[in-house]
N, C-alpha and C positions, 0 to 999 in steps of 0.2 A: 541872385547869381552874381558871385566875383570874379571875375578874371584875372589871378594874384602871379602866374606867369605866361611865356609866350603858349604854355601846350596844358597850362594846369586850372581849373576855375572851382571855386566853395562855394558848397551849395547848402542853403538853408529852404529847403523845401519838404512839406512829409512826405508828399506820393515819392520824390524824387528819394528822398529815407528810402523806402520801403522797397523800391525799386533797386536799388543800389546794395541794400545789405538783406535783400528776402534769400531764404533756402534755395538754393540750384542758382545762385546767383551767373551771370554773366560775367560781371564787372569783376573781377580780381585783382586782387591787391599791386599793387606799385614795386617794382625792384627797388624803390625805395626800402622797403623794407627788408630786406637784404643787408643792409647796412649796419642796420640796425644787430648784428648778430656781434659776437664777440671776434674781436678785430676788425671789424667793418669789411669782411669778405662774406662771400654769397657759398661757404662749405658748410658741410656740416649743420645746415638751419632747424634752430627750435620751432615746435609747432607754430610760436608767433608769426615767425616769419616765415613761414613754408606758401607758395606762392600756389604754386604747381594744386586747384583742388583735391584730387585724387591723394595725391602723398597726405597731404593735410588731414584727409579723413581717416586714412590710414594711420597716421600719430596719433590725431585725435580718439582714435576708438582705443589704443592702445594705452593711454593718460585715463580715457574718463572717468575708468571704476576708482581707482585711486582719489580722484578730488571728485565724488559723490557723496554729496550729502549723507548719504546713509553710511557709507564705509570714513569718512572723518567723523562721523559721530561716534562709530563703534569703535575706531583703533586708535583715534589721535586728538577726542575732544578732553579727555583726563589730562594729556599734556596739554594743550593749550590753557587749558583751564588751571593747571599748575601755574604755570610762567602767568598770565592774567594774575594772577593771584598776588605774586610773586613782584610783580611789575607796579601794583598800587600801593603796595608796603613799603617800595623801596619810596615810591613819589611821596606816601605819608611823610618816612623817615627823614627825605631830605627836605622838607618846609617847614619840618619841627627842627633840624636842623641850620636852614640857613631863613629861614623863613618865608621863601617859597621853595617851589621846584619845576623843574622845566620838563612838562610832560610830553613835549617834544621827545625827547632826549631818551625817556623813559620807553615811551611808545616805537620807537626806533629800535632800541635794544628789543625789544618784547618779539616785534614781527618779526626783526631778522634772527633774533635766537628760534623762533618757532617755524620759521621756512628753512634753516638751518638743519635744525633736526628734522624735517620730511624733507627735504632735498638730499642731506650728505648721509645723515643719523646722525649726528654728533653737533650738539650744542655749541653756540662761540660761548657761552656762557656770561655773557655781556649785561647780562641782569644782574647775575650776583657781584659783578666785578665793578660795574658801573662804569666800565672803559671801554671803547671800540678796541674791534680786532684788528690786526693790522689788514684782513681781508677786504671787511667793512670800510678802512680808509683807503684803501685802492681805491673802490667801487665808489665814494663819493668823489675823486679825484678825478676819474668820470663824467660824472653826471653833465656838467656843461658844456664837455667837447662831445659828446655823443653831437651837438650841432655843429661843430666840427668835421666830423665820422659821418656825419648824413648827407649836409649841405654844400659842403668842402670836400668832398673824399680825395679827386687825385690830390690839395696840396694835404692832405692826411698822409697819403700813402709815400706822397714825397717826405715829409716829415719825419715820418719812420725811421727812415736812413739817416737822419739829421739827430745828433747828439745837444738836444734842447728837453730842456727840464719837463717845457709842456708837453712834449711827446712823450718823453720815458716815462711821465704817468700813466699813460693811458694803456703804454707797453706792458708797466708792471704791471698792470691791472688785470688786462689780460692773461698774464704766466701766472698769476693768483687764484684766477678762475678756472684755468686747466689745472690748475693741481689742486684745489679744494674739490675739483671734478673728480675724480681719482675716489676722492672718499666715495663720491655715491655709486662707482660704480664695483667699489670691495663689498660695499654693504649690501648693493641692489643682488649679489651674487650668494646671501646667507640664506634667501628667499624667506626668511624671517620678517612678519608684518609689523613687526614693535620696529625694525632695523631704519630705514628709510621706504620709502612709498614706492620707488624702484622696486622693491623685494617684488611687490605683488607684480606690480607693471611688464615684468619680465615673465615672472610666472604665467601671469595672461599671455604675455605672446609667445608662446612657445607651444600653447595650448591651438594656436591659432597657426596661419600663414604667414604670419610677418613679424619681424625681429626690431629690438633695438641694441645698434652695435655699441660698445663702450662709447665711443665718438658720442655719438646719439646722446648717450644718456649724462656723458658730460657735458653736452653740449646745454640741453632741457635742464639739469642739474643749477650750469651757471646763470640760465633764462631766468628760472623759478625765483632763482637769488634776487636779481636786482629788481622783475616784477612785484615781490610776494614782501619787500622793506617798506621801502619810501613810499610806495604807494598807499599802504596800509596805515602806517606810522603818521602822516601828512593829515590823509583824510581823517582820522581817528582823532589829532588834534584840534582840527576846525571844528571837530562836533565838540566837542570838548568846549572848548572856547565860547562860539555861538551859544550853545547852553546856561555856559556858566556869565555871559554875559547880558543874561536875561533872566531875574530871577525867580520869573513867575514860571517860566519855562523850566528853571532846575528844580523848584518844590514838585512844581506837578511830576516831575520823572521821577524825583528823589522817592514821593508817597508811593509811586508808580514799583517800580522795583524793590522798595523797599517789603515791598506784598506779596511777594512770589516766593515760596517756600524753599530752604536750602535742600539737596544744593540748588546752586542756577545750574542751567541745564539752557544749550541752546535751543531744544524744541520748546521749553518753557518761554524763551523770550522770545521765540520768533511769535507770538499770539500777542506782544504785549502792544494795546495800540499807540501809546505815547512815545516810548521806545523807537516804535520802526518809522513812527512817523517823520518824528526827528530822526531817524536815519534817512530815511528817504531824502529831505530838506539839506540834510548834510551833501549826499553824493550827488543833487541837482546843483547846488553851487557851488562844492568842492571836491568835486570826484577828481582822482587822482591825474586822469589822463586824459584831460577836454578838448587836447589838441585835433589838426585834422587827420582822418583817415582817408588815405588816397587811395584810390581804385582807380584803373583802367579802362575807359570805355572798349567794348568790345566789337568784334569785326563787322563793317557796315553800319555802326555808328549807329545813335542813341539820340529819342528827344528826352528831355527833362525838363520840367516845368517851362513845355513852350518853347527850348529852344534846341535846335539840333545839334548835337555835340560829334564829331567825327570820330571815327576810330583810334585808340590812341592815345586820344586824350585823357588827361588825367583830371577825376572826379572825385572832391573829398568834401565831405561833412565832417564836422567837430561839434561834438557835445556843448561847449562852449555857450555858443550863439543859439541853439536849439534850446538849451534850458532855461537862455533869458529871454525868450520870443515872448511877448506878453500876447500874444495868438494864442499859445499854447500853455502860459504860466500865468494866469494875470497877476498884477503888479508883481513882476519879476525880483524888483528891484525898487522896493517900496522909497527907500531914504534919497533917491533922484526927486519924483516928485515934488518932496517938501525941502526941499536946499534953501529955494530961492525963497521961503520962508522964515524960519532959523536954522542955518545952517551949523551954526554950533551946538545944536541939540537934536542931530538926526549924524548917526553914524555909519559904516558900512554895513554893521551887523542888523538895524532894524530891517534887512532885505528879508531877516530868516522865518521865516512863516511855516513853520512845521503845520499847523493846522490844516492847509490843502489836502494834505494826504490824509486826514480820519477818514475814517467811514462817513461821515454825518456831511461832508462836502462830494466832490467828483468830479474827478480826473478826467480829462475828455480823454475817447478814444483815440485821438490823433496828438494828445500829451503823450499817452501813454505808449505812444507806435516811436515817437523821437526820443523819450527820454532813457539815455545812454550811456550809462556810467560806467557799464562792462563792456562795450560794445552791440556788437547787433548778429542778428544770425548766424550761419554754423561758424561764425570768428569770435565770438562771443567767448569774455576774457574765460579760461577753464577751471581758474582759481575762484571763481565767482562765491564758492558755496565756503569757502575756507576762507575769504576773505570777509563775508557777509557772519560768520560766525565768530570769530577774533574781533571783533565790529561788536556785535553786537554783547560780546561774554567781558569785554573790556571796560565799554559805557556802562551797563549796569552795574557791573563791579567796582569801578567808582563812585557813581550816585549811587551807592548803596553803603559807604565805606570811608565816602567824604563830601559828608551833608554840611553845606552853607559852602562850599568852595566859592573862591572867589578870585579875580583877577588880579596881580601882582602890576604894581606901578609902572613897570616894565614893559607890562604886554600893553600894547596900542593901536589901535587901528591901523596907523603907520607898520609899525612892526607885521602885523599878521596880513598886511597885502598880500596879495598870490603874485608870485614870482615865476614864472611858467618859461619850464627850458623842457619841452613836451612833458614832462610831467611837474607838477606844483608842489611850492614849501612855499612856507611863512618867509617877507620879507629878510626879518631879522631872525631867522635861520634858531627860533626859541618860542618859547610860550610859556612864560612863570606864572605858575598858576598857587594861590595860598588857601592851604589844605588844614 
């Protein structure tokens, strides 16, 4: 238990997990997250930050069928699986070309061409082009003042008014987002399921009691956006990496997918156990978003491991410190231990132990109740199943496609440090990897 400000304390406890994000929860999220919304006003809010339970569940029922498993398999895994395809050829092309390539870079275009097209229906086409949109660079323009927009809001909001370069970024970014908004809500209207994931979302409610107004679904539209990239692209490269910088790890994946009969098919690799293991290992040390999640203690106050917490108070776990708990992980963090041994032959990467998750070991139930890369109950991220899929149709599609890869002089341990401004990239903002 931290005390990190006057009215806020992080808590690394499981019962105190389980209590904090269980079904019918009490505790509800922080107007911090409010902020989090585009412009950093409390209108208009994506299910992310919808605060209020009842509206929450309300969105949420209206979102689910569209990012279910079963309906992105059947209406939108051919497209993924196109661009996947599409996104290894280009990484071949450019390392025969410059002699490596930067699957960063590569993996960026991929997620956001592919939440592009289920968010708006229309491709940035950033794969074939091999150049960001100018949408895409608003949105990274971003990414580091959202600490800004969070922690700062009124001198943001004063800002606003203030003719500085570092505000009119985050302005345009903004006016970028309401109007690539616009697309998904022309397409959400052809009720065509090839169109955007809207089509159906709206058909759903209409069938039902409750509606999503254009606002809504540009609003969910711009969510999806900056959720469904960097988060995807980021994590997708650390598995990458990790991997490829261990090579007894990449043969056994390489033999691994190399066995699985064309086509790949996400239900085929969700069985595979070297595969998700190393997935698993991946989103415990590099899952997109470890930061803390703040809740609310509720009316009449709260004990949590032992200690009384008043109403009010603001109560947040992060994935973070839960996935290095050697309670819950042993040796979390293997390359600490032997430093003071040879420290120039244990890197950051020997931490990566994909083998806890086979079968043939086991996951204590109380690993299993904190470990959180999507979040945790009914806030639990909703892109889960399209994120776990793009994930997993990507990694075997390269260790299937580019056997003996290898690390480029470039990529460093230095370089791939996790740089965490609530969500995580590589130091050096790259990953060259020689295919």
């Amino acid at each position: 238990m931290v005390r990190i400000a006057p009215n806020e304390v992080s808590i690394c406890d499981v019962a105190a997990f389980k209590e904090i994000h269980r079904i019918g929860t009490p505790f509800l999220k922080d107007k911090w997250y409010g902020k989090l919304n585009t412009g950093g006003t409390d209108t208009n809010l994506g299910v992310f930050s919808l605060q209020d339970p009842k509206l929450h569940a309300q969105r949420r029922r209206l979102l689910s069928r569209g990012f279910s498993q079963n309906y992105l398999r059947s209406q939108w895994e051919h497209v993924i699986r196109e661009k996947v395809n599409l996104t290894i050829a280009q990484i071949k092309s450019e390392s025969a070309r410059n002699g490596s390539a930067d699957v960063l870079k590569w993996f960026m275009f991929m997620a956001s061409d592919v939440i592009a097209n289920l968010s708006f229906g229309e491709s940035f086409h950033m794969i074939e082009s091999g150049v960001k949109s100018d949408y895409i660079k608003a949105i990274e323009d971003t990414g580091i003042l959202m600490a800004l927009i969070t922690e700062l809001n009124p001198l943001y909001q004063i800002g606003r008014q203030i003719p500085i370069s570092l505000f009119r970024k985050v302005l345009y970014a903004n006016d970028r987002l309401v109007d690539q908004g616009k697309l998904a809500v022309i397409n959400s209207k052809s009720f065509s399921q090839s169109t955007n994931i809207f089509a159906t979302i709206v058909a759903e409610a209409e069938k039902g009691d409750t509606t999503l107004t254009d606002a809504d679904i540009q609003s969910e539209a711009g969510n999806f956006m900056i959720a469904g990239s960097d988060t995807t692209s980021n994590t997708l490269t650390y598995l990458i990496w990790a991997v490829v910088s261990r090579p007894d790890v990449r043969q056994a994946l390489e033999q691994e997918v190399a066995s699985v009969e064309e086509p790949l098919t996400d239900a085929k690799l969700e069985h595979l156990p070297i595969l998700n293991a190393v997935f698993e290992e991946t989103l415990r040390l590099y899952g997109a978003a470890p930061a803390t999640l703040p809740r609310v203690v509720p009316k009449g106050g709260a004990t949590l491991a032992g200690y009384f917490m008043p109403e009010g108070t603001v109560v947040g776990t992060q994935a973070f410190t839960y996935h290095r708990d050697p309670a819950l992980f042993p040796d979390p963090e293997k390359y600490r231990a032997s430093l003071a041994v040879a420290p120039q032959t244990h890197t950051n990467r020997t931490r990566f132990d994909y083998t806890r998750w086979l079968s043939s070991n086991k996951i204590s139930d109380a690993a299993k109740a904190a470990y959180n890369p999507f979040g945790a109950g009914s806030r639990i991220c909703i892109g889960i199943h399209l994120a776990k899929m793009e994930l997993r149709l990507a990694a075997a599609t390269f260790f299937r496609e580019c056997k003996g890869a290898r690390l480029a002089p470039a990529t460093t341990d230095e370089s791939m440090t996790i740089e965490n401004y609530f969500l995580i990239s590589p130091k050096g903002h790259a990953c060259e990897i020689i295919v």
